[in-house]
N, C-alpha and C positions, 0 to 999 in steps of 0.2 A: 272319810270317803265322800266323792259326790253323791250328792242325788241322783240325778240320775247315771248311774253306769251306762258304759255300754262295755258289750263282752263280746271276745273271740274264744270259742271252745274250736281246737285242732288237734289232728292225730301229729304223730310224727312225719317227716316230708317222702314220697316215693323220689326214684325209683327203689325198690325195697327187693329183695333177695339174696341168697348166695353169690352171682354175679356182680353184685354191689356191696360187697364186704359183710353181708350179716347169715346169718344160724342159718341151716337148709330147710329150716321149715316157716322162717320168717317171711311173708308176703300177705296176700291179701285175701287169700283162699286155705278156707279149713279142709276140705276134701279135695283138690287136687296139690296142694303145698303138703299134706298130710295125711288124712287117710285114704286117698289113692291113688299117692304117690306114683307107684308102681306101675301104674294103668295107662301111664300116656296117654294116647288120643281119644281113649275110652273112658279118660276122666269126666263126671259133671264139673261144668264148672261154677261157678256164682263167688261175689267178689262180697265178702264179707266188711264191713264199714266197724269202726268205734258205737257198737248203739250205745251205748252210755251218754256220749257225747249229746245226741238228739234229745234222749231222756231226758236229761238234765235241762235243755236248752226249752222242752219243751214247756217246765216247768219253772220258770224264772219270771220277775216280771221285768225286768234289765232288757232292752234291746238286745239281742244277742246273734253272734252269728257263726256261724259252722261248717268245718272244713274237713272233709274225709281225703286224704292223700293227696295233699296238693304237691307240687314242686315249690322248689325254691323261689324260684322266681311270683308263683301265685301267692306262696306265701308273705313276700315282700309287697307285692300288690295291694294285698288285704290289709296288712301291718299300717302303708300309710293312707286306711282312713280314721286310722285314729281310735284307742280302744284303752278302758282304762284298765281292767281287768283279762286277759288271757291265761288259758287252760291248757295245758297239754297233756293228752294223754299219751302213754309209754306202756310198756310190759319191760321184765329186767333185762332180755334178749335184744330188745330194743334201746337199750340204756344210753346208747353213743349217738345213737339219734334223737333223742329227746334233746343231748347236749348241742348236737346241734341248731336247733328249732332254738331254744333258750339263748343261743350266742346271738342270732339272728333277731331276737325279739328285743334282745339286750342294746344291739348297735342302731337299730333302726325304727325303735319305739321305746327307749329307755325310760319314760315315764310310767307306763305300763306296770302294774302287779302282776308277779309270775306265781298260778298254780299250778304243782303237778298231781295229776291223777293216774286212776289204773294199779292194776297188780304190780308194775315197777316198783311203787310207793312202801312196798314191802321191806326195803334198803332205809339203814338208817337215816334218821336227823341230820348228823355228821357227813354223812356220803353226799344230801340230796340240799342241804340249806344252801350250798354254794350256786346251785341252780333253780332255788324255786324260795320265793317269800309268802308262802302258804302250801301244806302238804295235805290232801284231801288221804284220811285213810279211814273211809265209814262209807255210810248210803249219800250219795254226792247231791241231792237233792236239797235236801236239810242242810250239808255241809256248805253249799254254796248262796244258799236265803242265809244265811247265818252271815256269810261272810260281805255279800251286800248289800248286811240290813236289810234285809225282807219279814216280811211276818211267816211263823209257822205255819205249813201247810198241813192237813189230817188226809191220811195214806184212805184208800187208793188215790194217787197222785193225776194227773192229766196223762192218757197215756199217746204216747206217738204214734203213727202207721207207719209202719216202716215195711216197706217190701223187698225182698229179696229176688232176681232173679236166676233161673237155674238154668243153665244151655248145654246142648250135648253136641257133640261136633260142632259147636259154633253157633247152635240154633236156638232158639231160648224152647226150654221142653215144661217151664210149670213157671210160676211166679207162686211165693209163700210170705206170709204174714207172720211179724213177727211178736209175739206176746214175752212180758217180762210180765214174769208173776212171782219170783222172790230172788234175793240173795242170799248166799252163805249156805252152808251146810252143817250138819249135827254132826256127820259121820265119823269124822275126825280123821280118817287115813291119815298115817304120819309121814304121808309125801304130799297132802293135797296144801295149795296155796291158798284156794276158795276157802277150805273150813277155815282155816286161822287168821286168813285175814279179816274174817269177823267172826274169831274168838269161837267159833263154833256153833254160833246164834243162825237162825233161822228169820231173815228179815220178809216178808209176806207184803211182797208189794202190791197184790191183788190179795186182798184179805180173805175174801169168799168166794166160793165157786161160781156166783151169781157174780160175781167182779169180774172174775175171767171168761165166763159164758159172753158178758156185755161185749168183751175187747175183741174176741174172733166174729161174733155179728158183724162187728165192723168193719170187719178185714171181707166179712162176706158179702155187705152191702156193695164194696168195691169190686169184686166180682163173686158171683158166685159160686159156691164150689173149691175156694181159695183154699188152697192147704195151710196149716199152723206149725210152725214149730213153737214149743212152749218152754221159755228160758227159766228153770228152777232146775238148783242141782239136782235132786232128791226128790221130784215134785209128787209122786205117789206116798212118801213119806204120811204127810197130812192127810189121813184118812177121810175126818168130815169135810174138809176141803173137795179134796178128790171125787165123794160121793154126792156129796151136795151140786157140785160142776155136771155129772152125771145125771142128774135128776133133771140138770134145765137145758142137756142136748138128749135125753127121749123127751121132754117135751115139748120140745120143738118140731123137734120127728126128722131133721136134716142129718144125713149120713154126714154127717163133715172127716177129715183127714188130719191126724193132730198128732204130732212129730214129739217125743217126750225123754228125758234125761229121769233115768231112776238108777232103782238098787234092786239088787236079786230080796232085801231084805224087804223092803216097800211093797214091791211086785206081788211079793208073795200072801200079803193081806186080801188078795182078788181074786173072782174067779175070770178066765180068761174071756166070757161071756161081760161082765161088769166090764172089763176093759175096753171091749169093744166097742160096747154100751158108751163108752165116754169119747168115743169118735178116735181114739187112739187106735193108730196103725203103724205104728215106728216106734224105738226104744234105741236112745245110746245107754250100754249097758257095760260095767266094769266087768270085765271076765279077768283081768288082770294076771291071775296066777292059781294053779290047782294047790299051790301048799301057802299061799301068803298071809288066808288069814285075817283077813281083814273082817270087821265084825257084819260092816253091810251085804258082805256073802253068805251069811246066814241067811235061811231060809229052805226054797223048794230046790230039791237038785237042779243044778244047771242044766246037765242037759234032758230031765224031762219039761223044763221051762221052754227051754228054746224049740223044742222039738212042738211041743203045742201048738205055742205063737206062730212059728213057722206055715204050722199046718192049717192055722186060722188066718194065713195072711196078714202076719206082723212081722214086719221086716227088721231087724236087729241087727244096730253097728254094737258090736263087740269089740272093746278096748283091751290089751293085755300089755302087760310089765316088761319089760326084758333086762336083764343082768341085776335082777334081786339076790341074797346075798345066798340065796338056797337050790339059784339055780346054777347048774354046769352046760355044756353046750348040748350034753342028752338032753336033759330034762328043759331044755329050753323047745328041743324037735319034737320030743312025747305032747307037751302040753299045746304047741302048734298043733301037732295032730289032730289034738282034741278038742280042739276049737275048730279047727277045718272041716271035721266030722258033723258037727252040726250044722254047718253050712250056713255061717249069717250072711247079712247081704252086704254087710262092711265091716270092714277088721282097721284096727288102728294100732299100731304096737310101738312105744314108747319105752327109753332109756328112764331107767329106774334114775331119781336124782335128786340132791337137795336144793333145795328155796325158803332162802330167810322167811326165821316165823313157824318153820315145822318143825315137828319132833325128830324127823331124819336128821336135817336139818344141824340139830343140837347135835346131835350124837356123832355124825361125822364130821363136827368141828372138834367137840371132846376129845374125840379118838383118834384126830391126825389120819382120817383116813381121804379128804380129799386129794386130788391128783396133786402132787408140791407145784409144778407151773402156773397151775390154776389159784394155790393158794400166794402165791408170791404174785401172781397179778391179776388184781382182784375183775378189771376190765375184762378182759380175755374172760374168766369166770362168767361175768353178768352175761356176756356173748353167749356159751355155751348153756347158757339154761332154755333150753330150746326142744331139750326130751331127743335130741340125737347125738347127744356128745357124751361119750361115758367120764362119768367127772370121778368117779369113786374109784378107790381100792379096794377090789374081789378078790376074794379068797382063790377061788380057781381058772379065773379067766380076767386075759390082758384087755386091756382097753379096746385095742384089735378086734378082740375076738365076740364083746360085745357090740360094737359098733357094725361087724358084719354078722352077727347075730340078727340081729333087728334087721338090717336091709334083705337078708334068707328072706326072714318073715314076709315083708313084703310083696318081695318077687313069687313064693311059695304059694300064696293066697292068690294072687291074680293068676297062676300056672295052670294051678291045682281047681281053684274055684271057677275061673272066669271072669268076667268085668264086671263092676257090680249091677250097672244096668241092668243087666239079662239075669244076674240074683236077684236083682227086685219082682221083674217080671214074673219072674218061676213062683215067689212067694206069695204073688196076688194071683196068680192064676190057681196057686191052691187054697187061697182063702174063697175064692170065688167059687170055687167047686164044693168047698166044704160047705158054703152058708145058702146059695144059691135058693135052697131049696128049704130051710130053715123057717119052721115053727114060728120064729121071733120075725115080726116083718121088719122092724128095726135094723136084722141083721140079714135079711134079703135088700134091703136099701145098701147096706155096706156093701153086697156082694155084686150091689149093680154097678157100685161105687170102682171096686175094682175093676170090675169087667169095662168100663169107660175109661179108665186109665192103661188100662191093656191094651184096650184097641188104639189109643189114640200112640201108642209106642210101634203101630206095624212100623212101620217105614226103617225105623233101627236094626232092622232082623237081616237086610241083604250086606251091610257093613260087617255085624258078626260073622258072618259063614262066611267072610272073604278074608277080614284080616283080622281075627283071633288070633291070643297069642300061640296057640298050638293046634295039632288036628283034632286032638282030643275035646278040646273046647269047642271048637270049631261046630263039629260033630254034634257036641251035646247042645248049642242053641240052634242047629239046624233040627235036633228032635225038639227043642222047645217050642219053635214056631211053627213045626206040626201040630204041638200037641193043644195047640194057643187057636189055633186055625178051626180045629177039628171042635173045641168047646165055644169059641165067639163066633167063627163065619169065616170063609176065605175074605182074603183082601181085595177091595173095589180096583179098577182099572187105577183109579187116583191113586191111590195108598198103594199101589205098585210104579209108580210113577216117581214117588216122594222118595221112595226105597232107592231109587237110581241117584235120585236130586244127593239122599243125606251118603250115598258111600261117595258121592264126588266131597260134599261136604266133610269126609272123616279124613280124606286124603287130603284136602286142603289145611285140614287141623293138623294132620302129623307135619306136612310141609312146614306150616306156622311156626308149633314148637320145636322145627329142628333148625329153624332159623331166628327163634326168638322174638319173632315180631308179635307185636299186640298183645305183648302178654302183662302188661301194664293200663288197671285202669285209668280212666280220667276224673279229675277233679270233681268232686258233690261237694258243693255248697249250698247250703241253707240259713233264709233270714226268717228270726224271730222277730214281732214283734216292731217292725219298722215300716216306716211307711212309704219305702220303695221293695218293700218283700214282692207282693203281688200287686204289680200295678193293674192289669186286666179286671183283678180283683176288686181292686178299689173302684173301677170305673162300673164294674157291676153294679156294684152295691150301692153305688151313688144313682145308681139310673133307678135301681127299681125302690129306691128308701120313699116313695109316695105308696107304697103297698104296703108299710110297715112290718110290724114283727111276724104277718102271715108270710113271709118269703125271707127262708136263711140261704146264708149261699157262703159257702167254703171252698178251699182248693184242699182236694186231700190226693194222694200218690197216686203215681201213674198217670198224672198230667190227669187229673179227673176236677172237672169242677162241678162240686155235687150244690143243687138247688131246689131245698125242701119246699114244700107248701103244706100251709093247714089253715084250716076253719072254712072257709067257703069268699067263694074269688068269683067276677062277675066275667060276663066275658069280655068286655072292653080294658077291665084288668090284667085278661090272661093274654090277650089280644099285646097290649101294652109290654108286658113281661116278656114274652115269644120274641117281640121284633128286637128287644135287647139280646137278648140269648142268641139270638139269629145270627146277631151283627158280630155278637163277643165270638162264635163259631167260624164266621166269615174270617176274623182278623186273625184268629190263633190256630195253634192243631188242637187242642184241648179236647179230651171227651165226659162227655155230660152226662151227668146221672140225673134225672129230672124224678126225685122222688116224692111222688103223689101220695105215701102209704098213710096221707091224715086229711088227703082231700075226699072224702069218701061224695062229698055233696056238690057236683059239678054239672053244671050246665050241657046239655046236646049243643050248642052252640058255640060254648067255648071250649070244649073238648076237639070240637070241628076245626075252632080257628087253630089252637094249636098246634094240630097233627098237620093241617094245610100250611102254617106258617115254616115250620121246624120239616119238613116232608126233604128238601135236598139234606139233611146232614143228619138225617137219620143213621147212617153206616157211623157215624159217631157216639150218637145217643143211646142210653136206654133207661127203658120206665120201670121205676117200681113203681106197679101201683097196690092201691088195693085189696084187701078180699073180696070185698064186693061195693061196687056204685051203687048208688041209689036209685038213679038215671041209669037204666041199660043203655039205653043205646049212645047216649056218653063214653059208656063202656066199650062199646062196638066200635065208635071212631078211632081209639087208646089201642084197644085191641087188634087190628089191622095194622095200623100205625106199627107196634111192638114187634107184630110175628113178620111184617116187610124186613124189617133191619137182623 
């Protein structure tokens, strides 16, 4: 291998959907491609990316570079500058398009080493050597220092920022941070692809709660108040993990929002006060099936769990099975029922089905029980592993009958329930009544925490009462925003204004999706490690490198270029720095975090020039500083400066 690599890590190429030959849940959106499907123009929406990809790339010390759904043609762009090493990640639904990436990489970079990654890599040796000369089937960090010569790195790894945005008619309604804090699962469910593809192991890529506490700071420092989803299958599993995490958000005292994947089994080691405690306010949770059995549904009844959470304002997506081998088209409506009856804020209902590597898996190969077109073509198969195609032979129900089993479900939940939006709203509006008033000031912070996330959803409320999918819904989020009204405030003239802006906006979105436009994102590319990544960057750090290691300066998401200071700076220094800063703001959009939180000992005078220098591009900036200056009235200048913007 050379010395120096250079590397392309790529997803497979868009346009990507049903419309384009693959699975109906294959795209680029977890919650509008799949759990709410159903919901059309009341979907959230947010474009999910390969994080693995970034992980890994952030982790390397190879020049490296990164392609979230490019076209062909970008992908052919990238190809010729030249790369010794390229990655592609796939899933097994996505199989025919990974072949395709591989054919393209093969014609017009043939020098090039081809790895494949991702849960695709689940598929044999046999299936996959013809297309890849190295098969990643571990934790891809390791596997990939490994393969270009790099030295061992010791876990917790470098972790990446990675932001998610979330829009509701079109509009972007929250931005979330994303934390990876382990792989694989213990559980074992003998349909999961997760547990087996690492053997059942438990990989902790954030080793300690104090490893995971550091990684949403960070996301907070970038804005704050940022909400977290936290990527561990099972992550309440880990008790002193979990508890130790808990210990360093009340001691920080910051209500934070922290989005979490467990088990009824995990769950149940807490009290619902502990969870709360841990900034956690969301659960994807397996409700699966009332007879299936699975050992992680051991625990506290279902529905006294959810009925709780519910009432402390914790929002719960609820996952369920369809066409297990115990259930009939009754018992498929009973157990909808009973999931409907607790009213989570998202339902996701999945085709029972096998994927090499599981115990199902075995057993409906043993048994001759997959569909025979699917066994005689194995392609068509890898297509269909997508959780909407009934791949098995039921004892009582035909492929049909589960396939429109599942879509009931769907349609049921959005009829019956409502959007999930306006589920969400109802749950925080009772978590905010239930803490509001609450002993625990930790948990009046939470409750304020809701109650600002309520209010900033008025505007959502005149699109529900207009076009719900029935009167009935209709009805009940028109009692919701009374009863939302009547506990926060009426709506300001503005927030009656926005309310007109977002129902043109929902009509503009049904228009959208019923003509299919825009419903493809664009290319994310990201360079590692090169030195045309951040040129702005570079010319920063060149300007201010006579201030030495008192001045770090990063680009981190959201177009943010953060610029630390510490130990003590004179004012002709900070005078010096300001007019750089000024200039990098003139030339770019960029927004700036100017974090002062180690300058504690600064001068009245340079605190003067900077707030006077940086004064027009303030509506871009913001300061942390601080708990306290030395210099008050230092303070005063920063402090003015801050509350303008």
């Amino acid at each position: 291998m050379p010395e120096r690599n250079k590397v392309l890590l790529t997803s497979v190429c868009r346009p990507l959907g049903p419309k384009h030959g693959d699975g109906p849940s294959v795209g680029y959106e977890l919650l509008f491609g799949q759990v709410t499907r159903a919901q059309g123009l009341f979907s959230p929406r947010a474009n999910h990316i390969h994080f693995s990809l970034e992980y890994i790339a952030e982790n390397l010390e190879a020049p490296t570079t990164v392609l979230q759904y490019p076209t062909r043609q970008e992908l052919l762009r990238e190809l010729r500058k030249g790369y010794d090493v390229i990655g592609v990640s796939f899933l097994l639904a996505t199989f025919h398009r990974m072949k395709e990436v591989v054919a393209l990489i093969r014609r017009h970079s043939p020098k090039s080493r081809i790895v494949l990654g991702g849960y695709g890599t689940v598929l044999s040796d046999e299936v996959l050597r013809p297309h890849g000369d190295s098969i990643c089937r571990e934790e891809g960090v390791g596997f990939m220092r490994r393969l270009l010569g790099e030295p061992e790195i010791p876990m917790p790894y470098r972790h990446p920022l990675i932001v998610s945005r979330l829009k509701i008619f079109g509009m972007e309604a929250s931005r979330t941070g994303m934390v990876f804090a382990g792989l694989g699962c213990p559980n074992g469910c003998d349909f999961c692809c997760t547990s087996y593809f690492f053997k059942r192991k438990h990989i902790r890529l954030l080793p300690t709660g104090q490893d995971l506490y550091r990684i949403i700071e960070r996301y907070q420092e970038i804005e704050p108040g940022m909400s977290v989803v936290v990527l561990d299958e099972d992550f309440l599993l880990n008790k002193k993990r979990a508890m130790e995490f808990r210990e360093c958000v009340l001691k920080a005292g910051r209500a934070i929002s922290v989005f979490v994947f467990s088990s009824i089994r995990a769950i149940s080691q807490y009290t619902v006060q502990e969870i709360l405690e841990m900034g956690i306010d969301g659960f994807w949770i397996g409700y699966e099936g009332t007879r299936s059995g699975f050992a992680k549904q051991q625990g506290r009844p279902v529905q006294e769990l959810f009925k709780e959470f519910r009432e402390h304002g914790i929002s719960i997506l609820a996952s369920m099975i369809v066409g297990m081998p115990y259930q009939t088209p009754e018992i498929i409506q009973e157990e909808l029922s009973g999931l409907l009856a607790l009213r989570p804020s998202l339902c996701q209902f999945l085709i029972y089905g096998p994927t090499p590597g599981t115990p199902f898996y075995d057993r409906i190969m043993k048994e001759g029980l997959l569909h025979r077109d699917l066994a005689d073509d194995r392609e068509r198969y890898y297509r269909s592993c997508n959780g909407f195609k009934a791949m098995v032979r039921h004892s009582s129900m035909s492929p049909e009958q589960i396939e429109s089993a599942q879509d009931y479900c769907f349609r049921q939940d959005f009829l019956r329930l409502g959007p999930s939006i306006y589920r969400s709203l109802e749950t925080w509006l009772l978590g905010y009544l239930k803490l509001k008033d609450s002993l625990n000031s930790f948990l009046r912070r939470k409750a304020e925490r809701f109650g600002f996330e309520i209010r900033k959803a008025y505007p959502v409320f005149l699109a529900g009462r207009v076009l719900g999918p029935t009167r009935k819904v209709r009805s009940w989020i028109a009692g919701l925003e009374k009863e939302i009204y009547g506990a926060l405030g009426s709506p300001s003239w503005w927030e009656r204004f926005q309310s007109v802006f977002m129902l043109l906006m929902a009509f503009w979105t049904s228009l959208l999706l019923r003509l299919n436009f825009f419903q493809h994102p664009r290319l994310i590319r990201h360079a590692y490690r090169q030195a045309d990544s951040h040129p702005r960057l570079s010319r920063i750090r060149r300007a201010l490198k006579p201030l030495g290691s008192r001045v770090h300066v990063e680009i981190r998401p959201e177009n943010s270029l953060w610029v630390r200071l510490e130990g003590f700076m004179t004012a002709g220094e900070v005078q010096h720095m300001a007019g750089h800063l000024r200039e990098a703001l003139r030339r770019g959009k960029d927004r700036l975090v100017l974090d002062l939180g180690r300058l504690p000992h600064l001068e009245e005078e340079a605190a003067k020039l900077l707030a006077v220098c940086l004064k027009d591009y303030r509506n871009r900036i913001r300061l942390a500083l601080p708990e306290r200056f030395a210099n008050p009235r230092a303070a005063a200048w920063l402090a003015v400066f801050a509350l303008y913007r």
